[in-house]
PADO-390523 format. One record per residue (C-alpha): x, y, z; residue number from 1. Coordinates in Angstrom, 1 decimal, decimal comma. Example, Ala and Ser with C-alpha at 12.3 -4.5 7.8 and 13.67 -1.06 7.14 Angstrom:
% residues 2
    east   north      up    n
    12,3    -4,5     7,8    1
    13,7    -1,1     7,1    2
% end
This chain:
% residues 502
    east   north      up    n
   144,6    61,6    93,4    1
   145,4    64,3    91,1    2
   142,0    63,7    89,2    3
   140,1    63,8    92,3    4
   142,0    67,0    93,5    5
   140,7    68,7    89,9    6
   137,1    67,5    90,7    7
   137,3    69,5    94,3    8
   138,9    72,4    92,8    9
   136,2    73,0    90,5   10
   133,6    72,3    92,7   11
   135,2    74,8    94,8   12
   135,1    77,1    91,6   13
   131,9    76,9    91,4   14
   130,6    77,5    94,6   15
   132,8    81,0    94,6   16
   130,8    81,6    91,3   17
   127,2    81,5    92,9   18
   126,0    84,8    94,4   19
   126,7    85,1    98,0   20
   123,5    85,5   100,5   21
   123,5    85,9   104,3   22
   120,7    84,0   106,0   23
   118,4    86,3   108,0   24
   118,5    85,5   111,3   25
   116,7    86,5   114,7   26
   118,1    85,9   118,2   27
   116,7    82,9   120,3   28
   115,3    85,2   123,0   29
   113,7    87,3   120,5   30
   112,5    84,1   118,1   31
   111,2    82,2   121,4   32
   109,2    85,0   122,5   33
   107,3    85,4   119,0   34
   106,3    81,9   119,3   35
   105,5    82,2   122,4   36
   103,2    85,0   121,7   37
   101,4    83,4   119,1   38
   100,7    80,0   121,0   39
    99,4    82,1   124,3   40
    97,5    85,4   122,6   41
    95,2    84,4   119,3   42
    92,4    84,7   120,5   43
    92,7    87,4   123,5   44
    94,5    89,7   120,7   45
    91,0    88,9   118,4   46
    89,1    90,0   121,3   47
    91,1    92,7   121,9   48
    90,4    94,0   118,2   49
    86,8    92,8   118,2   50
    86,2    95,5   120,7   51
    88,5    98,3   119,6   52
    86,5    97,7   116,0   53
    83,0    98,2   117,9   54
    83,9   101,6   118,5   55
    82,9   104,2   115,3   56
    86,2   106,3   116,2   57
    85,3   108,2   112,6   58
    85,9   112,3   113,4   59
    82,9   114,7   113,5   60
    83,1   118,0   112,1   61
    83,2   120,4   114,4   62
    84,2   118,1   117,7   63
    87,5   118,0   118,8   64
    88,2   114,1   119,4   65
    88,7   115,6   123,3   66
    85,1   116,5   123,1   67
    83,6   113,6   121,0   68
    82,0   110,6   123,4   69
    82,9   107,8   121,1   70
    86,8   108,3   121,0   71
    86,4   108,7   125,0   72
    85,0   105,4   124,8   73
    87,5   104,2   123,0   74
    90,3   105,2   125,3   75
    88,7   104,1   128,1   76
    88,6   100,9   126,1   77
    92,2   101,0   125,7   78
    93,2   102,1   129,1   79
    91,4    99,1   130,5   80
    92,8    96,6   128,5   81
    96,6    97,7   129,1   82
    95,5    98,0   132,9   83
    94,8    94,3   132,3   84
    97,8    93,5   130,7   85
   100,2    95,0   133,3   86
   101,2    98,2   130,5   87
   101,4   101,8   131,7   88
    98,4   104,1   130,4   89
    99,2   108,2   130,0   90
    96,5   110,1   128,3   91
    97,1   113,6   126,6   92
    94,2   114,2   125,1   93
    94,4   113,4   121,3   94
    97,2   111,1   122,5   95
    97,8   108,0   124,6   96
   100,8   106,2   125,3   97
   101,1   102,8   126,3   98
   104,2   102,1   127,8   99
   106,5    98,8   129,2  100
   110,0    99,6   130,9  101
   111,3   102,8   133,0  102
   114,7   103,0   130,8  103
   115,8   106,6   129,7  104
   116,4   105,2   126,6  105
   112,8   104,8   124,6  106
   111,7   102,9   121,4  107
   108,6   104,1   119,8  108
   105,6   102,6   117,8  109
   103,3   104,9   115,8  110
    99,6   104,4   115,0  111
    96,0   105,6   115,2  112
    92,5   104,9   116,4  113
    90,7   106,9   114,7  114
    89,6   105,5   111,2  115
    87,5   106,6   108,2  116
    84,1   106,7   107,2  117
    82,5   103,7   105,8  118
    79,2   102,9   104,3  119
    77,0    99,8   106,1  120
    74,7    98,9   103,1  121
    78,6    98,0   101,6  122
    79,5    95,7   103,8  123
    78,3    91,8   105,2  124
    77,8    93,0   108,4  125
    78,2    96,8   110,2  126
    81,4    97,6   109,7  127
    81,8    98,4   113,1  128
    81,3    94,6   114,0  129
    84,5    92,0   113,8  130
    83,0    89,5   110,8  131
    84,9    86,4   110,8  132
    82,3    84,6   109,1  133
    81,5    86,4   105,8  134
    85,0    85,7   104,4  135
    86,5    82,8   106,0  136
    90,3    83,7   107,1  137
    90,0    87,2   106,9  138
    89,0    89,6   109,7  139
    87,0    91,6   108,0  140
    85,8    95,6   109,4  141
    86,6    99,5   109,5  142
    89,7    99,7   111,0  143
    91,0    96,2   110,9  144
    94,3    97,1   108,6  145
    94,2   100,5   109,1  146
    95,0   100,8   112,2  147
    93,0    98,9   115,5  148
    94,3    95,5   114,2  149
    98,6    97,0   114,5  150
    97,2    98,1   118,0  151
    96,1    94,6   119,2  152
    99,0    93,0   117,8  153
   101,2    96,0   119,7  154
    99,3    95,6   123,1  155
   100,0    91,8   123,0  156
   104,1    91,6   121,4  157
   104,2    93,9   124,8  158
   102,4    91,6   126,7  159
   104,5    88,6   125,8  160
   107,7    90,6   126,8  161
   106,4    91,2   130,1  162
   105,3    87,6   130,7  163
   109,1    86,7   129,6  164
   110,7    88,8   132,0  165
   112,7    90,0   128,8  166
   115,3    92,8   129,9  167
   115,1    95,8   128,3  168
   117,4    98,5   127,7  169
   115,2   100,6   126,2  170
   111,5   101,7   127,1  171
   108,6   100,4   124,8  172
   106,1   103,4   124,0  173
   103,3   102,6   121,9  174
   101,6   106,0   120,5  175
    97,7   106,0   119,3  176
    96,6   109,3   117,9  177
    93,2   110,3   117,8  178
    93,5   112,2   114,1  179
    95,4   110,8   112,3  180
    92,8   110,5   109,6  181
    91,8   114,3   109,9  182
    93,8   116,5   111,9  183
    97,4   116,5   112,3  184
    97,9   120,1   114,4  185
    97,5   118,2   117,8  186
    99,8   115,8   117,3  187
   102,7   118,5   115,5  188
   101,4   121,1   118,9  189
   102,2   117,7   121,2  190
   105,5   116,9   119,6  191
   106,9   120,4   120,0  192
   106,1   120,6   124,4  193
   107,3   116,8   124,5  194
   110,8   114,6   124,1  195
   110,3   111,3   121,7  196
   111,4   108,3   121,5  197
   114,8   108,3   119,6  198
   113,8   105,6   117,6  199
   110,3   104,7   116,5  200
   108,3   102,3   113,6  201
   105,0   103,2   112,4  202
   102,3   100,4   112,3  203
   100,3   101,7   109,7  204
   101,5   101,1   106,2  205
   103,3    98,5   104,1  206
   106,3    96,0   104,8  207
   109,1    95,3   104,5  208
   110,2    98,7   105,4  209
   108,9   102,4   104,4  210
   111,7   104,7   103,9  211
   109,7   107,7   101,4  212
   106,3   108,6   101,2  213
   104,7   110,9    98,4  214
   102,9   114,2    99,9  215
    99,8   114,3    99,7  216
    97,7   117,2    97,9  217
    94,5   118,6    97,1  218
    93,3   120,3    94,1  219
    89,6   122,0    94,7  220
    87,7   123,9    92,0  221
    83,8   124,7    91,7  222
    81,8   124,6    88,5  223
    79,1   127,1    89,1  224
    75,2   126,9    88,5  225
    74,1   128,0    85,2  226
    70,3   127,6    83,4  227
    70,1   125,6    80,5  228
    67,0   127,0    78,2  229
    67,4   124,8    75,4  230
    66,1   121,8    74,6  231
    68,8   120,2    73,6  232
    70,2   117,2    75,9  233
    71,9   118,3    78,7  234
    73,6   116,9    82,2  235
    71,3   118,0    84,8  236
    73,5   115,9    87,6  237
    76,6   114,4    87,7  238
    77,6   113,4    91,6  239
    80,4   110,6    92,9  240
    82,6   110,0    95,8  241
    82,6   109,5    99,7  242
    85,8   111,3   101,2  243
    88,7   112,5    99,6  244
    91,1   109,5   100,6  245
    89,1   107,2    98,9  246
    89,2   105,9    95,6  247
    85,4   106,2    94,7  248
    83,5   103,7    93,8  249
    79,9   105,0    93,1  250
    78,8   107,8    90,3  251
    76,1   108,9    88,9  252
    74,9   111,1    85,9  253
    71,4   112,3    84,5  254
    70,8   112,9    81,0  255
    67,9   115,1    80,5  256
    66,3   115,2    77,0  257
    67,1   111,3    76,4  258
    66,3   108,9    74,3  259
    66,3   105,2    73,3  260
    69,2   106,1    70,8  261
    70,9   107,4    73,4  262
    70,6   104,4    75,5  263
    72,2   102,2    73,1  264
    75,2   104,4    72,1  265
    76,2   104,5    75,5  266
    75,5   100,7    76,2  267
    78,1   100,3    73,3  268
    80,6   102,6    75,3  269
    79,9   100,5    78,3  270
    81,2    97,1    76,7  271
    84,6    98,7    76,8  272
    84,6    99,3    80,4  273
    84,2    95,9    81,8  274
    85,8    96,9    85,2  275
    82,8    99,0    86,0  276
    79,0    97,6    86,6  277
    76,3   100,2    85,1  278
    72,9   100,3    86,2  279
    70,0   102,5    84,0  280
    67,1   103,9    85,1  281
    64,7   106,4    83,3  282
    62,2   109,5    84,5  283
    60,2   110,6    81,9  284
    62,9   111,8    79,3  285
    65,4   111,5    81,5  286
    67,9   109,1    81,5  287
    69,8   108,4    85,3  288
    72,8   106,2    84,9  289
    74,5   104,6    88,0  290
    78,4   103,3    88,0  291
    80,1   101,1    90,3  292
    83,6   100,6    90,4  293
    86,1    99,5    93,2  294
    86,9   102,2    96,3  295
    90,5   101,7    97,6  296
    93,0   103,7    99,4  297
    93,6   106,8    96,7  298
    97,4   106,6    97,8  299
    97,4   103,4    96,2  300
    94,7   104,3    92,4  301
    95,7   100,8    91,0  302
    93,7    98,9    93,6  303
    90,8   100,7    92,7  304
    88,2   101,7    89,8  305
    87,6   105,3    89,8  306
    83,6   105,1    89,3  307
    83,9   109,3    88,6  308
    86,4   109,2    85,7  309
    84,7   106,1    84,3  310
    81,3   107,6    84,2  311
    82,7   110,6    82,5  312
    84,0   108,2    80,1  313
    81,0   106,3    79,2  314
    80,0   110,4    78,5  315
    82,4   111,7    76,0  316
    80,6   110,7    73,2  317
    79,4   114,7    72,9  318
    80,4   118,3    74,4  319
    78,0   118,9    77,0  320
    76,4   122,4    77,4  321
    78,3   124,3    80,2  322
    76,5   124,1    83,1  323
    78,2   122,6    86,5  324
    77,4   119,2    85,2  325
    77,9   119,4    82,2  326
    81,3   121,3    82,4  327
    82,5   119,2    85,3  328
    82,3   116,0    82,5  329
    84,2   118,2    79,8  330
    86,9   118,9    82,3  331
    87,3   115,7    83,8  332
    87,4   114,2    80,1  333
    89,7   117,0    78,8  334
    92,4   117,1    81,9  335
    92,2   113,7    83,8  336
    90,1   110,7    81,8  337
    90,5   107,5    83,1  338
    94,4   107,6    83,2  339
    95,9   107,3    87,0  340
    98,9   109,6    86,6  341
    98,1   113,0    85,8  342
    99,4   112,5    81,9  343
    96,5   114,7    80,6  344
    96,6   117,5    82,8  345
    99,0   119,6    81,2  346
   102,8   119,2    82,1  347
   102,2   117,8    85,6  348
   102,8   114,1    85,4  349
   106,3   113,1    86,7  350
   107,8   110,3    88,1  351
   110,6   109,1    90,7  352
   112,9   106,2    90,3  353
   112,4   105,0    93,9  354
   109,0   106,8    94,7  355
   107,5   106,2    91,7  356
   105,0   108,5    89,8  357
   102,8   111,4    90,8  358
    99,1   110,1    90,7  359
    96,0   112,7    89,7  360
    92,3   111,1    91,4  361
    89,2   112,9    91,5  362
    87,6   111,7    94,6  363
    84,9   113,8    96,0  364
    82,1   116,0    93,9  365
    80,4   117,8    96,2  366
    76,6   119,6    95,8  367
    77,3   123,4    96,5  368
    74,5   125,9    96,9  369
    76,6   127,6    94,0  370
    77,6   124,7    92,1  371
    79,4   121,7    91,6  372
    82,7   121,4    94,0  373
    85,4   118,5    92,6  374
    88,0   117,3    94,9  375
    91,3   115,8    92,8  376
    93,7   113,8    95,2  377
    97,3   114,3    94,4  378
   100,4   112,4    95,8  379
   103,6   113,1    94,6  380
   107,2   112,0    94,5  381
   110,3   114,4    94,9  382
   111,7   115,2    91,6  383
   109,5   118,6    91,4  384
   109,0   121,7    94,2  385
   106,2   122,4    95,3  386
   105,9   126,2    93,7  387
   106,4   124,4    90,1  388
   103,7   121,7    90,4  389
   101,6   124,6    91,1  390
   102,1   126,8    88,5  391
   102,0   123,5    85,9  392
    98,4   123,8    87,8  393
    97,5   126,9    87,7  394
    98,5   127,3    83,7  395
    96,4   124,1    82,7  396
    93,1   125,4    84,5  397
    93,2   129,0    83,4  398
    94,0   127,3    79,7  399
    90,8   125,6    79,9  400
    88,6   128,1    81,6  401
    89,8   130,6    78,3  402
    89,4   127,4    75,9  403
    86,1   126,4    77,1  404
    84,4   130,0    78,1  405
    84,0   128,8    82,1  406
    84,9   130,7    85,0  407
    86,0   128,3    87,6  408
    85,1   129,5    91,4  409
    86,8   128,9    94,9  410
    90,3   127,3    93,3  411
    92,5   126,5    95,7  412
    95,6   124,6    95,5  413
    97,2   122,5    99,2  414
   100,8   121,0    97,9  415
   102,4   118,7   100,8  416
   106,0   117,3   100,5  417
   107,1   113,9   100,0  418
   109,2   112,6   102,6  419
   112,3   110,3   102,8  420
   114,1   109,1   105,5  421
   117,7   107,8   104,5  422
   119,4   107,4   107,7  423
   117,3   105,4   110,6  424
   119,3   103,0   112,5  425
   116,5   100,2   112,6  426
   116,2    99,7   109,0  427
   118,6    96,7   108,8  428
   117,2    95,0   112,0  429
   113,8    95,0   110,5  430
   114,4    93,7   107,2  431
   116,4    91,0   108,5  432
   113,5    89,9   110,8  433
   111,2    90,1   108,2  434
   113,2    88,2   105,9  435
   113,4    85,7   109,1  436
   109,9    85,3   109,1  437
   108,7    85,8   105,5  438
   111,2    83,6   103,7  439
   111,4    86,7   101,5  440
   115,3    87,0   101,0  441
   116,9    90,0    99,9  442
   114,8    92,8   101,1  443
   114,8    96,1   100,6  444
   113,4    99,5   101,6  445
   110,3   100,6    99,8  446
   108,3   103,4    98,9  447
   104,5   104,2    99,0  448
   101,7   107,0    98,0  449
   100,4   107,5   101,5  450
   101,2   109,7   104,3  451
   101,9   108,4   107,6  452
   103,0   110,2   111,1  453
   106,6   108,5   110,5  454
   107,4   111,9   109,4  455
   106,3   114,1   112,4  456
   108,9   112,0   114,9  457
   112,2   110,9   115,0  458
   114,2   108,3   113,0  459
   110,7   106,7   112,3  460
   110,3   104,2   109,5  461
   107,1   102,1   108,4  462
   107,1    98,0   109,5  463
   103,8    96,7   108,0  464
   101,0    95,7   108,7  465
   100,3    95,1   104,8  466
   102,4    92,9   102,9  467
   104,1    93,6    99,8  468
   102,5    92,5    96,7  469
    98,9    92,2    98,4  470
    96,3    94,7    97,8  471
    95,8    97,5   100,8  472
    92,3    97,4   101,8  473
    92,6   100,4   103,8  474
    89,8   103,1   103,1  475
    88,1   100,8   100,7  476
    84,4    99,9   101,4  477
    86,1    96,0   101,9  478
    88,6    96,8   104,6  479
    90,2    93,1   106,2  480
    93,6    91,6   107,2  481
    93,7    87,9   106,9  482
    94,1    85,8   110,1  483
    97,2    84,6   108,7  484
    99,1    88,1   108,4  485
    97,3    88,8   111,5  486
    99,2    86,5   113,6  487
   102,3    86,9   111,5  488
   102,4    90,6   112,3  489
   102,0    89,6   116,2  490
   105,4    87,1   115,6  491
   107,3    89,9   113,6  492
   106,5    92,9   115,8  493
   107,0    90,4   119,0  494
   110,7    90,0   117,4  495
   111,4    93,5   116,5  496
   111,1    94,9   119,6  497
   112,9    92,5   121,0  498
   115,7    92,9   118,6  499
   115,5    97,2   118,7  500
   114,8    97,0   122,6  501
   117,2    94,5   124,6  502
% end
């Protein structure tokens, strides 16, 4: 007896001595509802997305979303299809809500319909088209992660509510801006004549939950026109990018004055970027040189293969005479390279334990009737104001304009601030429903480079749609959401409002 009262007691022992974890758990209303959701709505939420997808929401310059027919279509699209599931419709212009309940009390959800540019010749099918053939488990188009496909999976975890007669003790508002992409003024003009929810998630970054976002900034400079009269070899073009969110993915330079020597010293260069795909073509004696890399969302560099910075790799091997393509290379080899983080480019670079580091991404060059225009993406962490990262700026370009003999035209500097949100009451409920449904134990709050509306309302976190660890296809010219995390996100969001809202 005494034996077998030793055994228990270290058994015991030991089972004090492992570390202690709660098992997440969901209520059987809220858990029954998910799975409900997911046996009745696949394929009415995929047709629900297919047609929110068909409609090119990307903004035109110069035309208020109010004013452009496409987005009009859109909501009209939208407004229908809550008319059909029993949800309230309100319009405000660059705004509609979509709303279930009539309590005082209101629980928000954040996203967007409009969505960025994309290139066809880039993708399987338009990109305004729903292709669930190309890639076999994934939805692949524009707007499909970021955002249409959090708005289908919204419309229908509302949906599934209704059917189950769940009571509510808070109203469900679902929020799709028209500019998020473009044009924030609207929605900070609406929030200031209107009450919000006191609690709200945003659909339209990463799980398990966002809690700090870097600010996003802009550093814009033009290298100016200037004749080259030698005959020495010179850049007579050096052009890259799509849109300034976008890691870029095509480049391309001309050499003028080339020659077969050339060629092959900058074949050798190429062996040591094996990430990027060069194509060469020649013109006489001159020498045009194409790069392809990998666009992805700039917030997020690592996804991606900066085709611009590579390309002025592959051209370092010489100073180039200063004209605007020529000094455009020098600069971009002197101050960024191929690095992600702004480590060249004077004292910039610094990083955040929990937001991580600053990253530096030239995304846009852009033909100017006086030169060359070039577009660096900047998102940074707290750790540095906003009037010392610009004078770190300011000091490294007029150090290189003196060191180089350029003057740089039509600087200009836009610094945003990061944001963190400490205090939201939500945060616990969502981690433990997605820990529920992920099997991912101890979650935790997380940080990311991009910029999402959470900060414009109330207590407002992030809650997907993109799961950690997997690469954000957002902005990239290969935008998808597997049918897997699409369903998922209909069984979490289904839960969580359940669990925020009752």
């Amino acid at each position: 007896m005494i034996r077998r009262s030793v055994y228990y007691f270290i058994l015991l022992l030991s089972a004090l001595a492992q570390p202690f974890q709660v098992q997440a758990k969901v209520s059987d209303v809220a858990n029954n509802t998910a799975q409900y959701a997911v046996d009745s709505y696949q394929q009415k939420m995929l047709d629900s997305l297919e047609e929110l997808i068909s409609f090119n929401t990307v903004a035109v310059e110069g035309l208020p979303s109010t004013e452009n027919p496409v987005h009009q279509a859109f909501k009209k699209s939208l407004a229908q299809q809550a008319k059909q599931l029993g949800l309230d419709y309100t319009d405000h212009g660059y705004i509609v809500i979509i709303g279930l309940g009539d309590s005082k009390e209101r629980l928000g959800m954040i996203t967007h319909g409009d969505v960025q540019p994309a290139t066809p010749t880039k993708w399987a099918k338009s990109p305004f088209e729903l292709d669930l053939t190309s890639e076999p488990g994934k939805l692949v188009g524009r707007g499909t992660e970021d955002d249409k496909g959090s708005i289908s999976n919204a419309l229908y975890a509302m949906k599934s509510i209704k059917d189950m007669k769940i009571k509510l003790n808070k109203r469900i508002e679902l929020y799709v801006y028209m500019a998020e992409e473009s044009d924030w003024a609207p929605l900070e003009a609406y929030i200031k004549e209107h009450t919000l929810p006191q609690v709200n998630i945003t659909l339209d970054a990463e799980y398990p939950v966002v809690t700090a976002e870097k600010g996003y900034g802009t550093i814009s400079m033009t290298f100016p026109n200037k004749e080259i009269t030698t005959e020495q070899r010179y850049l007579s073009d050096f052009i890259g990018g799509f849109f300034g969110s976008q890691i870029p993915e095509d480049a391309q330079a001309t050499i003028e004055n080339a020659d077969e020597f050339l060629l092959a010293k900058v074949q050798k260069i190429a062996k040591s970027h094996p990430q990027i795909h060069y194509n060469y073509q020649w013109h006489g004696n001159a020498l045009t040189i194409k790069a392809l890399g990998k666009s992805a969302h700039s917030s997020k560099p690592e996804d991606g293969v900066n085709a611009i910075t590579y390309l002025a790799d592959l051209l370092s091997f010489t100073r180039w005479p200063n004209n605007a393509s020529g000094a455009l290379v020098n600069f971009i080899n002197d101050n960024l390279g191929t690095d992600l983080y702004g480590e060249k480019f004077g004292n910039v670079a610094y990083s955040d334990d929990f937001m991580g580091p600053m990253s530096l991404q030239p995304t846009v060059l852009k033909q100017k009737e006086q030169g060359i225009e070039l577009n660096i993406n900047l998102r940074r962490p707290k750790g540095k104001t906003a009037a010392q990262l610009e004078n770190e700026i300011n000091l490294t370009l007029n150090q290189w304009q003196q060191a180089n003999k350029v003057t740089l035209t039509n600087l200009k500097n836009y610094i945003g601030e990061p944001f963190v949100q400490n205090n939201a009451p939500q945060i616990d409920t969502l981690l433990n429903v997605f820990s529920f449904y992920t099997g991912i134990t101890e979650a935790k709050p997380v940080a990311i480079g991009g910029g999402t509306n959470s900060r414009l309302f109330p207590n407002a976190v992030s809650f997907g749609p993109s799961m950690p660890g997997k690469e954000y296809t957002g902005h990239s010219e290969h935008e998808f959401i597997t049918m897997e995390q699409f369903i998922l996100n209909l069984k979490m969001y289904t839960a969580v409002l359940i669990e925020l809202a009752q």
